[in-house]
C-alpha positions as a Markdown table, in Angstrom:
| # | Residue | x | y | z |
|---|---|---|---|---|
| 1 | Unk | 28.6 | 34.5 | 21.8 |
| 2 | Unk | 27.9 | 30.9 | 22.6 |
| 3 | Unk | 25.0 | 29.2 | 23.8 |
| 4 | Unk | 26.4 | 26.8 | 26.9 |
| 5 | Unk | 23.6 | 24.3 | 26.0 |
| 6 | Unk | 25.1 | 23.7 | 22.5 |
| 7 | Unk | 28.7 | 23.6 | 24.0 |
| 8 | Unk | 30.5 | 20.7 | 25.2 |
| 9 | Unk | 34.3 | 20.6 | 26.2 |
| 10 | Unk | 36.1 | 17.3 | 24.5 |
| 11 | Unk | 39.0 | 15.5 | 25.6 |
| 12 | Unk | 39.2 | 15.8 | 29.5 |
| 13 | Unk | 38.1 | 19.4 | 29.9 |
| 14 | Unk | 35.4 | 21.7 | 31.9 |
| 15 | Unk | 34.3 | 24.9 | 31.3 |
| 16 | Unk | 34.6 | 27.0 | 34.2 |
| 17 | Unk | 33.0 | 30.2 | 35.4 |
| 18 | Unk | 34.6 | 32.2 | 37.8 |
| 19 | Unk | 33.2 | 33.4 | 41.1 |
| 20 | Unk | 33.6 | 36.5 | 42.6 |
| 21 | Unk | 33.6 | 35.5 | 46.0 |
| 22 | Unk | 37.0 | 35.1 | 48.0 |
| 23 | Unk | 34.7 | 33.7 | 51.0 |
| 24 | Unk | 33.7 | 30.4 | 51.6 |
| 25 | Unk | 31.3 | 28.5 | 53.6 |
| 26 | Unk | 33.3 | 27.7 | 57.2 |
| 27 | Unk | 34.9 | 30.8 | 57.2 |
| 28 | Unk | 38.3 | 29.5 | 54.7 |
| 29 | Unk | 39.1 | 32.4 | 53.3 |
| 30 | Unk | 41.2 | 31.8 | 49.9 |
| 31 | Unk | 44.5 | 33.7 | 48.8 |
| 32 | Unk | 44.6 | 35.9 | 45.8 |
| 33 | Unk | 46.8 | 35.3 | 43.3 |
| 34 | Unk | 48.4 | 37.4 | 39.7 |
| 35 | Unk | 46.6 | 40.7 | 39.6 |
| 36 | Unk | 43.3 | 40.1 | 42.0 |
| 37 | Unk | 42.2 | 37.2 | 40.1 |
| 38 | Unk | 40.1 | 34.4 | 42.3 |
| 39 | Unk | 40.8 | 30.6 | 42.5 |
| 40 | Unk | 37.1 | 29.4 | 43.2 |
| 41 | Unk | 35.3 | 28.7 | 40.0 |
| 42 | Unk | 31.5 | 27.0 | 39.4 |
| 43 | Unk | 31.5 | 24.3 | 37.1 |
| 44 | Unk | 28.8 | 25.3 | 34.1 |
| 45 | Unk | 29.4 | 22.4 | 31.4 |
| 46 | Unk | 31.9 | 19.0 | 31.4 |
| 47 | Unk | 33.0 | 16.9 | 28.6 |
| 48 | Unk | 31.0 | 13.5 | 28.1 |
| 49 | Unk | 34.3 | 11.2 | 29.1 |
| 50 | Unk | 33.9 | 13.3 | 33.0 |
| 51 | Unk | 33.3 | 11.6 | 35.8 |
| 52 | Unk | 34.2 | 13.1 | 39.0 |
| 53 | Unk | 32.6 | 16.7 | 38.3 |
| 54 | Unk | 29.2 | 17.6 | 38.3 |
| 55 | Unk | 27.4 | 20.5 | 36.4 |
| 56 | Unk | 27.0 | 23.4 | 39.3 |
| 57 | Unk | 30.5 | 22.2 | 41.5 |
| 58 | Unk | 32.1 | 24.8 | 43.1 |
| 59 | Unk | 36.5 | 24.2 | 43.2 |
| 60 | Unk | 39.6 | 25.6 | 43.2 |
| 61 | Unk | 41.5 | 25.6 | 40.3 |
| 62 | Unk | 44.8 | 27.8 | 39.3 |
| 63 | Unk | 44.2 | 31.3 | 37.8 |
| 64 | Unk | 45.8 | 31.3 | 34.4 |
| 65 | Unk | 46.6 | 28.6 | 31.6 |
| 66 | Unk | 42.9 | 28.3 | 31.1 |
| 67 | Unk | 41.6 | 29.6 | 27.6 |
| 68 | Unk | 38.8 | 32.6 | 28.0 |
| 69 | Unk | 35.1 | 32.7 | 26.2 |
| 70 | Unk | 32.5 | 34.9 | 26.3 |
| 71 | Unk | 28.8 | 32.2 | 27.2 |
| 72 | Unk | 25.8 | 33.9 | 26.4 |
| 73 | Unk | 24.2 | 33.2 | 29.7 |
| 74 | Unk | 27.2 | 32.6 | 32.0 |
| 75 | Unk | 29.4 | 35.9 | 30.9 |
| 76 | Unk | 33.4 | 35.1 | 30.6 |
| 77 | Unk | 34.3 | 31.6 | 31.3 |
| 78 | Unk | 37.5 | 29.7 | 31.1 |
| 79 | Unk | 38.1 | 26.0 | 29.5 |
| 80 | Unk | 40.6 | 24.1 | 31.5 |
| 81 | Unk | 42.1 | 20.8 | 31.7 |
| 82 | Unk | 40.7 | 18.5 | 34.5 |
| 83 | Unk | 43.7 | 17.7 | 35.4 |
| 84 | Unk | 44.4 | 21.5 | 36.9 |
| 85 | Unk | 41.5 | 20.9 | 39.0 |
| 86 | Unk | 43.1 | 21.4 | 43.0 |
| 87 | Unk | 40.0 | 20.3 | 45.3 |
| 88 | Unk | 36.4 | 20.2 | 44.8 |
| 89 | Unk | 34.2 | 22.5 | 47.7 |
């Protein structure tokens, strides 16, 4: 497993951890996509050339193309371009 505080994304990517929660505050509520799988993730570590993200954000960002790891505090998490990033919450 990997230790998130010695892990840091290069190039202009974000490790992501995905929430369980379909609901958000203001009563949006976001679609499902492929199999159940959510589109609201919380930021847990950026890459040092980011500058629009923050450690802790909560956005949408599309399902699948990201690549899976197992963070020893955070569980399964996804890497993922910045680029795939839809909105910021």
């Amino acid at each position: 497993m990997i230790n998130v505080k010695n892990f840091t994304p290069r190039g202009a990517r974000v490790l992501l951890k995905r929430l369980e929660e379909n609901n958000i505050k203001g009563g949006i509520m976001l679609p499902q996509t492929h199999e159940g799988k959510q589109l609201r993730y919380r930021v847990v570590s950026i890459s040092p050339t980011e500058r629009e993200l923050v450690v802790g954000d909560t956005l949408i960002a599309p399902p699948d193309g990201g690549t899976e790891i197992n963070v020893e505090s955070e569980g399964k998490c996804e890497i993922i371009e910045t680029r795939r990033v839809m909105a910021v919450l």
